[in-house]
SERO-4910 file (N, C-alpha, C, O; in steps of 0.05 Angstrom, whole numbers):
BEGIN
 pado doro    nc1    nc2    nc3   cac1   cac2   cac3    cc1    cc2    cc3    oc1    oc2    oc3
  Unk    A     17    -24      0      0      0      0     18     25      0     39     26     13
  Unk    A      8     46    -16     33     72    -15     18     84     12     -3     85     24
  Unk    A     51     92     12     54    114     40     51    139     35     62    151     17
  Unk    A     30    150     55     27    182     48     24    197     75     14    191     96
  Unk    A     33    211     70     34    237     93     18    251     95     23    273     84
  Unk    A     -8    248    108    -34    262    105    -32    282    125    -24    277    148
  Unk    A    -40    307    115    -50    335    130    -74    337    144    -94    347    135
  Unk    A    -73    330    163   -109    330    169   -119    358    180   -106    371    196
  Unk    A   -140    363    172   -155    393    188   -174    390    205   -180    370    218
  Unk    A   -184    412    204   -197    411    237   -229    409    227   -246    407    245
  Unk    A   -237    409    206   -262    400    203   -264    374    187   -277    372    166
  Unk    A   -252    357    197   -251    324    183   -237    317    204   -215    324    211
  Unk    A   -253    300    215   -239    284    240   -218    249    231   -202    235    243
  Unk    A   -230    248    207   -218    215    195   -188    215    192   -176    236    187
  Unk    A   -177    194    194   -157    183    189   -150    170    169   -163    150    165
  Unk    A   -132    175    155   -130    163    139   -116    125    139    -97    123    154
  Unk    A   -123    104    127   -113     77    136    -92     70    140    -75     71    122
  Unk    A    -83     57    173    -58     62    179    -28     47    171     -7     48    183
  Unk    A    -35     30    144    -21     22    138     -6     45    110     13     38     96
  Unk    A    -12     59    109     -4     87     90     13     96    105     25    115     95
  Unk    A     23     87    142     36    102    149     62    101    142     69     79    132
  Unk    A     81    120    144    107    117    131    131     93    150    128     86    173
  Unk    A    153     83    133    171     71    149    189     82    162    198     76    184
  Unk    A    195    102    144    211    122    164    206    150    168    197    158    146
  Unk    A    207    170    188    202    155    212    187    128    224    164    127    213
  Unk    A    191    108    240    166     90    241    143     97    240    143    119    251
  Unk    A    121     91    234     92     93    240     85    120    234     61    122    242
  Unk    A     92    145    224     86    165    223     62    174    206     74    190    191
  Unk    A     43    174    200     17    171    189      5    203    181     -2    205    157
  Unk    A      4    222    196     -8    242    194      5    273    206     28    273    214
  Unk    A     -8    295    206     -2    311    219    -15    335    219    -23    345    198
  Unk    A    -19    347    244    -42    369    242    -69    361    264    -71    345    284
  Unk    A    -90    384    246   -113    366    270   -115    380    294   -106    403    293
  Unk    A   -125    371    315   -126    367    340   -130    359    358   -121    336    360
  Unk    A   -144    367    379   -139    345    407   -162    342    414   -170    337    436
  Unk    A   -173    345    394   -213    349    404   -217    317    413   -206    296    403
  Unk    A   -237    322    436   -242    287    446   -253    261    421   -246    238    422
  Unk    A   -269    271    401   -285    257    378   -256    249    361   -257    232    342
  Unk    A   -236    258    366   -211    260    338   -194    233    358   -186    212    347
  Unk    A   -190    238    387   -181    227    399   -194    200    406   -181    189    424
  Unk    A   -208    190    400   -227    173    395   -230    157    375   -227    133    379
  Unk    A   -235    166    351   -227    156    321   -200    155    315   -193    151    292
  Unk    A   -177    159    342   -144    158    331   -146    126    344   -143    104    334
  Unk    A   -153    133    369   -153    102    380   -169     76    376   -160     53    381
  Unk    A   -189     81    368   -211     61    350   -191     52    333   -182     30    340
  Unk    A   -183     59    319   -164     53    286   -131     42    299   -115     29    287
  Unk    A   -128     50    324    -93     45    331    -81     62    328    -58     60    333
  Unk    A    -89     80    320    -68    108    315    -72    129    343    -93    136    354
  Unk    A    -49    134    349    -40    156    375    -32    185    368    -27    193    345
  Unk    A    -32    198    387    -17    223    382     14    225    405     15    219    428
  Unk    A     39    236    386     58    233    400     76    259    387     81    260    362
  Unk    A     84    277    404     93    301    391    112    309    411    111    299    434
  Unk    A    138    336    401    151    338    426    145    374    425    128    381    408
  Unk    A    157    396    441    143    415    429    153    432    411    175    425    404
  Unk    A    147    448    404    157    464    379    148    447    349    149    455    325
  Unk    A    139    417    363    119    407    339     95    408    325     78    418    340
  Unk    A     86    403    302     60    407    297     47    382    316     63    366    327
  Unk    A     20    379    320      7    348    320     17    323    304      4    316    284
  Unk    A     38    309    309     43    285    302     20    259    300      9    261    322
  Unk    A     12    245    291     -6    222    290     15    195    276     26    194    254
  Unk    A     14    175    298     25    149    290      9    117    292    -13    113    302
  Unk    A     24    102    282     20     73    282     35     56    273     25     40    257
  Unk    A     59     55    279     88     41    279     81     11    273     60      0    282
  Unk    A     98      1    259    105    -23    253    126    -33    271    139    -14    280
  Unk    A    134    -56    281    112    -67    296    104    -51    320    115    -33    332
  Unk    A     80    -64    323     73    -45    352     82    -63    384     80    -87    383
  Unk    A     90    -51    409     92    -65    424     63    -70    436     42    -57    434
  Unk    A     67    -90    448     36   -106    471     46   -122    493     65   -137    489
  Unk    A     32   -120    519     35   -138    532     10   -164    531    -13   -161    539
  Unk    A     18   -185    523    -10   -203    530     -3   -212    569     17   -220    581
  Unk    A    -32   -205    577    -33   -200    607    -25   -229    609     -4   -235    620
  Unk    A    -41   -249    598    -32   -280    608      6   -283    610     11   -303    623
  Unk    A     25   -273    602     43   -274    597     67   -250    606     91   -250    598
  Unk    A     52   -227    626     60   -210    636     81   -218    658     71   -228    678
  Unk    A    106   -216    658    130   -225    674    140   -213    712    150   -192    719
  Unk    A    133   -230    722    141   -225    748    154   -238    756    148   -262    761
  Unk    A    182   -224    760    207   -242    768    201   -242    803    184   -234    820
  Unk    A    223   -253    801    234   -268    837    228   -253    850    208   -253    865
  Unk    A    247   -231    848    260   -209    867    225   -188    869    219   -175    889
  Unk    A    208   -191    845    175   -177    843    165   -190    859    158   -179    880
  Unk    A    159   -224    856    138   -238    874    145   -236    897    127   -231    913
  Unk    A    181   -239    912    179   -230    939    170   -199    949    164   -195    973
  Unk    A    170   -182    933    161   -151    937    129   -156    944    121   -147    966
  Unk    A    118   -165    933     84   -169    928     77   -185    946     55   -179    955
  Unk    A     90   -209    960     85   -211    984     78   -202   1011     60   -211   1025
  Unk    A    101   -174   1019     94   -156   1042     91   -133   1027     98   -113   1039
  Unk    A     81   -129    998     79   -101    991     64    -82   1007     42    -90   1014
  Unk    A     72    -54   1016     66    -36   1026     42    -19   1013     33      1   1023
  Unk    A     34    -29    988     18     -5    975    -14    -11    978    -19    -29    994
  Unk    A    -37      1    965    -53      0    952    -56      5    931    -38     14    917
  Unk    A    -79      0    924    -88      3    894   -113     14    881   -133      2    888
  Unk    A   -114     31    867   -147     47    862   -143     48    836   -124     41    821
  Unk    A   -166     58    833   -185     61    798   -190     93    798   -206    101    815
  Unk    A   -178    111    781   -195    134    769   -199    153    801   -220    165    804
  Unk    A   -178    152    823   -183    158    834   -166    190    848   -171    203    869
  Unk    A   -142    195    820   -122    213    826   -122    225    788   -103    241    788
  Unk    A   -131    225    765   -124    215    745   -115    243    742   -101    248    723
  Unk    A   -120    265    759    -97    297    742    -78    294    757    -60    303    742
  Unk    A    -63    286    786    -44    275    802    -27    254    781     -4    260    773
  Unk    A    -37    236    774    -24    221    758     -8    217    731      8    200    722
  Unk    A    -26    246    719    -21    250    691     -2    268    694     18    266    679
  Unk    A     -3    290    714     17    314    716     38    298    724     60    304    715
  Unk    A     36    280    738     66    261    754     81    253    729    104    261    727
  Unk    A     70    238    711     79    219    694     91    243    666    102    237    645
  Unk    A     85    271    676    102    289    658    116    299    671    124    321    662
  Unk    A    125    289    695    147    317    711    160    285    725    172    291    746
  Unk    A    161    264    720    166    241    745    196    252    744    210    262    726
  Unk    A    203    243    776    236    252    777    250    241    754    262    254    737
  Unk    A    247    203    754    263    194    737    268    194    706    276    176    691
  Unk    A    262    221    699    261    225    671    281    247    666    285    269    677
  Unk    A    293    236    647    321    246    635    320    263    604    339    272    592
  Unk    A    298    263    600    297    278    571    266    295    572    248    290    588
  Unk    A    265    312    555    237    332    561    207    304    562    205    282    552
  Unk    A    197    314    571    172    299    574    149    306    550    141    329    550
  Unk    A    139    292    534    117    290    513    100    292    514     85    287    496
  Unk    A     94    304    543     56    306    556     73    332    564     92    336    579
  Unk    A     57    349    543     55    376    544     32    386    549     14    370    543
  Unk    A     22    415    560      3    428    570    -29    415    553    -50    409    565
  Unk    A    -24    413    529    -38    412    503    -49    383    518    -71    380    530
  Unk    A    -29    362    513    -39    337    514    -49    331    542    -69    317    544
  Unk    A    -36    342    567    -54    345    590    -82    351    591   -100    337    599
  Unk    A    -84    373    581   -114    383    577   -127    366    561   -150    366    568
  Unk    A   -123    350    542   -141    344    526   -148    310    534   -168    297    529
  Unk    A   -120    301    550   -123    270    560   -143    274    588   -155    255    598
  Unk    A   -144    300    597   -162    296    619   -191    304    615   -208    299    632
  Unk    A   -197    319    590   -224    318    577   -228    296    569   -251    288    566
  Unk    A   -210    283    565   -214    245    555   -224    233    584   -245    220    586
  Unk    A   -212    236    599   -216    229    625   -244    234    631   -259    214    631
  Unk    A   -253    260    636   -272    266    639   -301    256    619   -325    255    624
  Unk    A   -289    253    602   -312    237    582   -314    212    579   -324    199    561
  Unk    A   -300    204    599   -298    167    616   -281    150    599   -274    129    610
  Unk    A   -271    155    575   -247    144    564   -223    148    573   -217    125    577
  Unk    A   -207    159    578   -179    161    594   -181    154    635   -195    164    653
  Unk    A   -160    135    632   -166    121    665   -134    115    676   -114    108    663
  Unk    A   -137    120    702   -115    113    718   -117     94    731   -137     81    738
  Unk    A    -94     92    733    -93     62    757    -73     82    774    -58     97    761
  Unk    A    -72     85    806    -57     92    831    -49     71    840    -61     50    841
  Unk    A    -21     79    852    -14     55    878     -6     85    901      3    107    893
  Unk    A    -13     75    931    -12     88    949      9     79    975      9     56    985
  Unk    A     21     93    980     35     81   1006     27     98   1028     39    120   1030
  Unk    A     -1     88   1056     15    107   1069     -6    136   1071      0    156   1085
  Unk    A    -36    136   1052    -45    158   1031    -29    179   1014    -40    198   1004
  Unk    A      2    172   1009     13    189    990     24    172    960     41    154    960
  Unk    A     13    179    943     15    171    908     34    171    904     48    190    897
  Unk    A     43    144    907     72    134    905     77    129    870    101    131    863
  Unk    A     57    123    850     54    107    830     32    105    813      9    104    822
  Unk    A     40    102    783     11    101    771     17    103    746     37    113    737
  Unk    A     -7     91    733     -3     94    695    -32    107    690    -51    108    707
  Unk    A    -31    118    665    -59    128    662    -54    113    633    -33    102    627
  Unk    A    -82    114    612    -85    105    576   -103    111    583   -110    120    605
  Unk    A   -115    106    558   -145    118    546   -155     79    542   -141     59    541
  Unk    A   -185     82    540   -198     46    539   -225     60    519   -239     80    524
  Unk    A   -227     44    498   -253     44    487   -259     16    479   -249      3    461
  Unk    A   -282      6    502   -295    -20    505   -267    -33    513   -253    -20    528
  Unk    A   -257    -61    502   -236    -80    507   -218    -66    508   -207    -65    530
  Unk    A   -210    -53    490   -178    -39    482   -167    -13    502   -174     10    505
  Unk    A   -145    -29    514   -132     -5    531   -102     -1    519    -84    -18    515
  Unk    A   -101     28    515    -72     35    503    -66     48    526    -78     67    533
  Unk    A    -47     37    537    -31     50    549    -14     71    550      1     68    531
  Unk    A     -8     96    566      6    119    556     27    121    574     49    115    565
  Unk    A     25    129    602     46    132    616     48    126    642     29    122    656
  Unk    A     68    125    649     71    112    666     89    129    692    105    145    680
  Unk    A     92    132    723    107    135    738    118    124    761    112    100    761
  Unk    A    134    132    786    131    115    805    152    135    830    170    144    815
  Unk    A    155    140    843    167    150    864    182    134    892    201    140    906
  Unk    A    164    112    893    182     86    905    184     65    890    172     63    869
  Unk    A    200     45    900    204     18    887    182     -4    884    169    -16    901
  Unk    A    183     -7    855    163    -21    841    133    -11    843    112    -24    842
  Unk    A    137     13    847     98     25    852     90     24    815     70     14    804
  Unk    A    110     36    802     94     30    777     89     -3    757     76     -8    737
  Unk    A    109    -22    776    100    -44    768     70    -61    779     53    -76    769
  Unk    A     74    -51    798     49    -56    814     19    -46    801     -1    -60    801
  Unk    A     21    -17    788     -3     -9    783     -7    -33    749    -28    -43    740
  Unk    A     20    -35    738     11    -46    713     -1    -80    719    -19    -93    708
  Unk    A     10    -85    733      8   -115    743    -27   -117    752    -40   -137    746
  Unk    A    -41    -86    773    -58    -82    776    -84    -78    749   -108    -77    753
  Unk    A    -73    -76    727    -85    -66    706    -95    -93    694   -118   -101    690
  Unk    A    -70   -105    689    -63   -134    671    -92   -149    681   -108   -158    665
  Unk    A    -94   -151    715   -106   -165    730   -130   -161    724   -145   -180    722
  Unk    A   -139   -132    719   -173   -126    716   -177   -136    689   -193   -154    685
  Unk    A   -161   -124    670   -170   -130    645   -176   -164    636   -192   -172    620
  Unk    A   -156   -180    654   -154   -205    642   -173   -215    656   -173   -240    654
  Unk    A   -198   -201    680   -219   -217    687   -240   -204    661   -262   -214    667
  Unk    A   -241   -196    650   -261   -182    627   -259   -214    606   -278   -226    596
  Unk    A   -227   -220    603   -231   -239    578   -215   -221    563   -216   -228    539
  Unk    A   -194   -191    570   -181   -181    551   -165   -192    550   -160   -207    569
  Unk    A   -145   -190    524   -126   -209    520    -99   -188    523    -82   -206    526
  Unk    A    -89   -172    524    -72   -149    520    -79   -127    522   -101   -117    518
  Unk    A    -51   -117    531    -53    -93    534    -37    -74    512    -13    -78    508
  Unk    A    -52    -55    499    -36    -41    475     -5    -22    486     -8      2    490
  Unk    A     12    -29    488     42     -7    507     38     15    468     46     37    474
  Unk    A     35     15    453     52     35    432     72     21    430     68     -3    424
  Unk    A    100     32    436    131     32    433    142     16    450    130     16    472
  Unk    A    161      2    448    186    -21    465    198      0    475    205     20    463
  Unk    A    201     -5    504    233     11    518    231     -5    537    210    -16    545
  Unk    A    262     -8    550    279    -25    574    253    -38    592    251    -62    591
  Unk    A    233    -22    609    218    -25    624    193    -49    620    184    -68    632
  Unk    A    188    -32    595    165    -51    587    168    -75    578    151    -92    580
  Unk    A    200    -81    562    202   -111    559    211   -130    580    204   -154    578
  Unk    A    225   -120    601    226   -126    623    201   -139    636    202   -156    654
  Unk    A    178   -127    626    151   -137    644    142   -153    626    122   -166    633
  Unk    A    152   -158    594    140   -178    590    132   -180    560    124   -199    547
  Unk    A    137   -146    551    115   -135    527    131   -142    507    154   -144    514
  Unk    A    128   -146    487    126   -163    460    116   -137    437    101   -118    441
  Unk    A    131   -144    414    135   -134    381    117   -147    372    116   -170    381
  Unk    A     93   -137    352     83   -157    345     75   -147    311     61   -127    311
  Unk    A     80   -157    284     67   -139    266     41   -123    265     22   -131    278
  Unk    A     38   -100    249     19    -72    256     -7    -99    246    -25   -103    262
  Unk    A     -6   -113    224    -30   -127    207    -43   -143    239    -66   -142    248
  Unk    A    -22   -155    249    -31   -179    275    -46   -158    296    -69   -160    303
  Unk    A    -29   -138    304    -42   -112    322    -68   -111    319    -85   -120    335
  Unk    A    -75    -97    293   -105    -88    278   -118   -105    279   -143   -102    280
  Unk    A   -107   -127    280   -138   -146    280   -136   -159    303   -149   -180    303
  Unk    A   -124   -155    323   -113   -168    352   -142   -140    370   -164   -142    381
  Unk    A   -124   -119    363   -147   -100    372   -183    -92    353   -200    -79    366
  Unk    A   -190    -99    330   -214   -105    333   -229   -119    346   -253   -114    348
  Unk    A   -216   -139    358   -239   -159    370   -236   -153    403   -251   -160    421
  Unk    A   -205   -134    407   -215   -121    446   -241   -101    439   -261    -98    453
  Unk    A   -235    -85    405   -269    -66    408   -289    -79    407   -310    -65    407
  Unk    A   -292   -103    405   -318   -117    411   -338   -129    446   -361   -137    453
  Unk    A   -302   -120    462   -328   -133    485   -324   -111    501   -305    -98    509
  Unk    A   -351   -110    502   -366    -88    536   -354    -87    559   -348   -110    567
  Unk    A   -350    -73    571   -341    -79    598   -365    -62    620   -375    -40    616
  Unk    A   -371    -81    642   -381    -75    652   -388    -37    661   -372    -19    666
  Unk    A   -417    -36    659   -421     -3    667   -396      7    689   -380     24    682
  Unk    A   -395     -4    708   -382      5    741   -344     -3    730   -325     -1    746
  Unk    A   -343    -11    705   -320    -20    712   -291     -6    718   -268    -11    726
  Unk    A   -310     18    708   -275     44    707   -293     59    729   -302     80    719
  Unk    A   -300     57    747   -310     71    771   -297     75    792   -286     56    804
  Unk    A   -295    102    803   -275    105    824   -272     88    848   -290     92    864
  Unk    A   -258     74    853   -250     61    875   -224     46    881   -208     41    863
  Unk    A   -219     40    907   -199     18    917   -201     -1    909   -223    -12    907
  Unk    A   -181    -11    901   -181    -46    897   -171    -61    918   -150    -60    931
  Unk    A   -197    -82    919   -196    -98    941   -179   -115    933   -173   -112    909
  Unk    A   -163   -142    948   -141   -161    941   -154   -182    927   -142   -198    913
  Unk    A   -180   -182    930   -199   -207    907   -196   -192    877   -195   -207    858
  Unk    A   -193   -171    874   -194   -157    845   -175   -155    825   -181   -143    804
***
Protein backbone atom coordinates (compact mmCIF):
# COMPACT_ATOMS: atom_id res chain seq x y z
CA UNK A 1 0.00 0.00 0.00
CA UNK A 2 1.64 3.62 -0.75
CA UNK A 3 2.70 5.68 2.01
CA UNK A 4 1.33 9.12 2.40
CA UNK A 5 1.70 11.83 4.67
CA UNK A 6 -1.68 13.09 5.23
CA UNK A 7 -2.50 16.76 6.49
CA UNK A 8 -5.45 16.51 8.44
CA UNK A 9 -7.76 19.66 9.42
CA UNK A 10 -9.83 20.54 11.84
CA UNK A 11 -13.09 19.99 10.16
CA UNK A 12 -12.54 16.19 9.15
CA UNK A 13 -11.93 14.18 12.02
CA UNK A 14 -10.91 10.76 9.76
CA UNK A 15 -7.84 9.13 9.44
CA UNK A 16 -6.50 8.17 6.93
CA UNK A 17 -5.63 3.83 6.78
CA UNK A 18 -2.90 3.09 8.93
CA UNK A 19 -1.03 1.09 6.88
CA UNK A 20 -0.20 4.34 4.51
CA UNK A 21 1.82 5.12 7.47
CA UNK A 22 5.33 5.87 6.57
CA UNK A 23 8.55 3.53 7.47
CA UNK A 24 10.56 6.10 8.19
CA UNK A 25 10.09 7.77 10.58
CA UNK A 26 8.28 4.50 12.06
CA UNK A 27 4.61 4.67 11.98
CA UNK A 28 4.30 8.27 11.15
CA UNK A 29 0.86 8.54 9.46
CA UNK A 30 -0.41 12.08 9.72
CA UNK A 31 -0.11 15.56 10.97
CA UNK A 32 -2.12 18.47 12.09
CA UNK A 33 -5.63 18.30 13.50
CA UNK A 34 -6.29 18.37 17.02
CA UNK A 35 -6.96 17.25 20.35
CA UNK A 36 -10.67 17.47 20.20
CA UNK A 37 -12.10 14.34 22.32
CA UNK A 38 -14.27 12.86 18.90
CA UNK A 39 -10.55 12.98 16.89
CA UNK A 40 -9.04 11.35 19.96
CA UNK A 41 -11.33 8.63 19.77
CA UNK A 42 -11.37 7.82 16.04
CA UNK A 43 -7.22 7.88 16.55
CA UNK A 44 -7.63 5.08 18.99
CA UNK A 45 -10.57 3.04 17.51
CA UNK A 46 -8.22 2.66 14.31
CA UNK A 47 -4.64 2.25 16.53
CA UNK A 48 -3.38 5.40 15.74
CA UNK A 49 -2.01 7.82 18.75
CA UNK A 50 -0.85 11.13 19.08
CA UNK A 51 2.92 11.67 20.00
CA UNK A 52 4.67 15.05 19.55
CA UNK A 53 7.54 16.92 21.29
CA UNK A 54 7.13 20.74 21.43
CA UNK A 55 7.83 23.19 18.93
CA UNK A 56 5.93 20.35 16.95
CA UNK A 57 3.01 20.33 14.86
CA UNK A 58 0.36 17.42 16.01
CA UNK A 59 2.16 14.25 15.10
CA UNK A 60 -0.31 11.10 14.48
CA UNK A 61 1.25 7.44 14.52
CA UNK A 62 0.99 3.66 14.12
CA UNK A 63 4.39 2.03 13.95
CA UNK A 64 5.25 -1.15 12.67
CA UNK A 65 5.62 -3.35 14.80
CA UNK A 66 3.64 -2.25 17.58
CA UNK A 67 4.58 -3.23 21.21
CA UNK A 68 1.82 -5.30 23.54
CA UNK A 69 1.74 -6.90 26.58
CA UNK A 70 -0.51 -10.14 26.52
CA UNK A 71 -1.64 -10.02 30.35
CA UNK A 72 -1.61 -14.02 30.42
CA UNK A 73 2.16 -13.71 29.85
CA UNK A 74 3.02 -10.51 31.78
CA UNK A 75 6.48 -11.24 33.68
CA UNK A 76 7.03 -11.26 37.41
CA UNK A 77 10.37 -12.11 38.40
CA UNK A 78 11.68 -13.41 41.85
CA UNK A 79 12.98 -10.44 43.33
CA UNK A 80 8.77 -8.86 42.16
CA UNK A 81 6.90 -11.91 43.68
CA UNK A 82 8.94 -11.49 46.96
CA UNK A 83 8.07 -7.56 46.86
CA UNK A 84 4.21 -8.46 46.40
CA UNK A 85 4.23 -10.54 49.22
CA UNK A 86 4.70 -7.82 52.08
CA UNK A 87 3.94 -5.04 49.53
CA UNK A 88 3.32 -1.78 51.30
CA UNK A 89 0.90 -0.23 48.77
CA UNK A 90 -2.63 0.02 47.62
CA UNK A 91 -4.39 0.16 44.69
CA UNK A 92 -7.36 2.37 43.12
CA UNK A 93 -9.24 3.06 39.88
CA UNK A 94 -9.76 6.68 38.47
CA UNK A 95 -9.17 7.92 41.70
CA UNK A 96 -6.09 10.65 41.30
CA UNK A 97 -6.22 10.74 37.25
CA UNK A 98 -4.87 14.83 37.10
CA UNK A 99 -2.18 13.73 40.09
CA UNK A 100 -1.19 11.04 37.90
CA UNK A 101 -1.07 12.50 34.55
CA UNK A 102 0.86 15.68 35.81
CA UNK A 103 3.32 13.06 37.68
CA UNK A 104 3.94 10.95 34.69
CA UNK A 105 5.08 14.44 32.92
CA UNK A 106 7.37 15.84 35.54
CA UNK A 107 8.32 12.05 37.24
CA UNK A 108 11.81 12.59 38.87
CA UNK A 109 13.16 9.68 36.86
CA UNK A 110 13.04 11.26 33.55
CA UNK A 111 16.05 12.30 31.75
CA UNK A 112 14.85 13.90 28.54
CA UNK A 113 11.84 16.58 28.07
CA UNK A 114 8.62 14.97 28.70
CA UNK A 115 5.86 14.52 25.67
CA UNK A 116 2.78 15.28 27.82
CA UNK A 117 2.74 18.80 27.22
CA UNK A 118 0.16 21.39 28.49
CA UNK A 119 -1.90 20.60 25.15
CA UNK A 120 -1.95 16.84 25.72
CA UNK A 121 -2.72 17.27 29.50
CA UNK A 122 -5.69 19.15 28.84
CA UNK A 123 -7.05 17.22 26.29
CA UNK A 124 -6.13 13.50 28.02
CA UNK A 125 -8.12 14.80 30.95
CA UNK A 126 -11.22 15.89 28.84
CA UNK A 127 -10.71 12.27 27.75
CA UNK A 128 -10.81 11.44 31.24
CA UNK A 129 -13.59 13.31 31.96
CA UNK A 130 -15.61 11.85 29.09
CA UNK A 131 -14.91 8.34 30.80
CA UNK A 132 -12.37 7.21 28.19
CA UNK A 133 -8.94 8.04 29.69
CA UNK A 134 -8.29 6.07 33.23
CA UNK A 135 -5.74 5.66 35.92
CA UNK A 136 -4.67 3.09 37.83
CA UNK A 137 -2.86 4.61 41.53
CA UNK A 138 -0.71 2.74 43.88
CA UNK A 139 -0.61 4.40 47.44
CA UNK A 140 1.76 4.03 50.32
CA UNK A 141 0.74 5.35 53.47
CA UNK A 142 -2.26 7.89 51.55
CA UNK A 143 0.63 9.43 49.52
CA UNK A 144 0.74 8.55 45.38
CA UNK A 145 3.60 6.71 45.27
CA UNK A 146 2.71 5.37 41.51
CA UNK A 147 0.54 5.03 38.56
CA UNK A 148 -0.15 4.72 34.73
CA UNK A 149 -2.95 6.42 33.08
CA UNK A 150 -4.27 5.26 28.82
CA UNK A 151 -7.24 5.88 27.30
CA UNK A 152 -9.90 2.32 26.94
CA UNK A 153 -12.63 2.18 24.37
CA UNK A 154 -14.73 -0.99 25.25
CA UNK A 155 -11.79 -3.98 25.36
CA UNK A 156 -8.88 -1.97 24.12
CA UNK A 157 -6.62 -0.24 26.57
CA UNK A 158 -3.58 1.75 25.17
CA UNK A 159 -1.53 2.49 27.45
CA UNK A 160 0.28 5.95 27.81
CA UNK A 161 2.31 6.58 30.81
CA UNK A 162 3.56 5.58 33.30
CA UNK A 163 5.35 6.73 36.91
CA UNK A 164 6.54 5.76 40.27
CA UNK A 165 8.34 7.51 43.19
CA UNK A 166 9.12 4.29 45.24
CA UNK A 167 10.20 0.92 44.37
CA UNK A 168 8.16 -1.06 42.06
CA UNK A 169 4.89 1.23 42.59
CA UNK A 170 4.72 1.52 38.86
CA UNK A 171 5.00 -2.20 38.41
CA UNK A 172 2.46 -2.79 40.72
CA UNK A 173 -0.17 -0.43 39.16
CA UNK A 174 0.56 -2.28 35.66
CA UNK A 175 0.39 -5.73 37.16
CA UNK A 176 -2.92 -4.10 38.79
CA UNK A 177 -4.23 -3.30 35.30
CA UNK A 178 -3.15 -6.71 33.57
CA UNK A 179 -5.30 -8.26 36.50
CA UNK A 180 -8.65 -6.30 35.78
CA UNK A 181 -8.50 -6.48 32.24
CA UNK A 182 -7.68 -10.23 32.08
CA UNK A 183 -10.94 -10.86 34.35
CA UNK A 184 -13.05 -9.08 31.37
CA UNK A 185 -11.56 -11.96 28.92
CA UNK A 186 -9.07 -9.07 27.53
CA UNK A 187 -6.28 -10.47 26.01
CA UNK A 188 -3.62 -7.44 26.01
CA UNK A 189 -2.64 -4.63 26.70
CA UNK A 190 -1.80 -2.03 23.75
CA UNK A 191 2.09 -0.33 25.34
CA UNK A 192 2.58 1.77 21.60
CA UNK A 193 6.55 1.59 21.63
CA UNK A 194 9.32 -1.06 23.24
CA UNK A 195 11.67 0.54 25.89
CA UNK A 196 13.93 -1.24 28.69
CA UNK A 197 10.89 -1.25 31.20
CA UNK A 198 8.25 -2.57 29.35
CA UNK A 199 10.12 -5.53 27.94
CA UNK A 200 11.31 -6.32 31.14
CA UNK A 201 7.56 -6.85 32.19
CA UNK A 202 7.02 -8.90 29.50
CA UNK A 203 5.77 -6.75 26.35
CA UNK A 204 6.32 -8.14 22.98
CA UNK A 205 6.76 -6.71 19.04
CA UNK A 206 4.16 -7.86 17.25
CA UNK A 207 3.35 -6.97 13.29
CA UNK A 208 0.93 -3.62 12.78
CA UNK A 209 -1.52 -6.34 10.36
CA UNK A 210 -1.53 -8.93 13.77
CA UNK A 211 -2.10 -5.59 16.11
CA UNK A 212 -5.27 -4.40 13.91
CA UNK A 213 -6.90 -7.32 14.00
CA UNK A 214 -5.67 -8.40 17.62
CA UNK A 215 -7.34 -4.98 18.62
CA UNK A 216 -10.68 -5.23 16.65
CA UNK A 217 -11.94 -7.97 18.51
CA UNK A 218 -10.73 -6.06 22.29
CA UNK A 219 -13.43 -3.29 20.39
CA UNK A 220 -15.92 -5.86 20.57
CA UNK A 221 -16.41 -6.65 24.25
CA UNK A 222 -18.31 -4.41 26.80
CA UNK A 223 -17.03 -3.97 29.92
CA UNK A 224 -19.05 -3.76 32.58
CA UNK A 225 -21.06 -0.13 33.33
CA UNK A 226 -19.09 0.23 37.06
CA UNK A 227 -16.00 -0.99 35.62
CA UNK A 228 -13.75 2.22 35.33
CA UNK A 229 -15.48 3.55 38.57
CA UNK A 230 -13.73 5.24 41.18
CA UNK A 231 -12.50 3.05 43.75
CA UNK A 232 -9.94 0.89 45.85
CA UNK A 233 -9.03 -2.29 44.86
CA UNK A 234 -9.79 -4.91 47.04
CA UNK A 235 -7.07 -8.05 47.03
CA UNK A 236 -9.97 -10.33 45.33
CA UNK A 237 -9.72 -7.86 42.25
Amino acid sequence: MKQILVNLTDEDLSFPNPHTALTEPNGLLAVGGDLQIQRLINAYTQGIFPWFSEDDPYLWWSPDPRTIINVDEININRTLKKFLKKSPYTVSINKAFSQVIALCADAPFRNDDTWILDDMLIAYTDLHHAGFAHSIEVWQDEKLVGGLYGVAINGLFSGESMFYLKDNASKVALLALSDLLKQQGISFIDCQLQNPFLQAMGAIEIPRTVFLNRKNAELKIQLPTDFWQARTLQADE
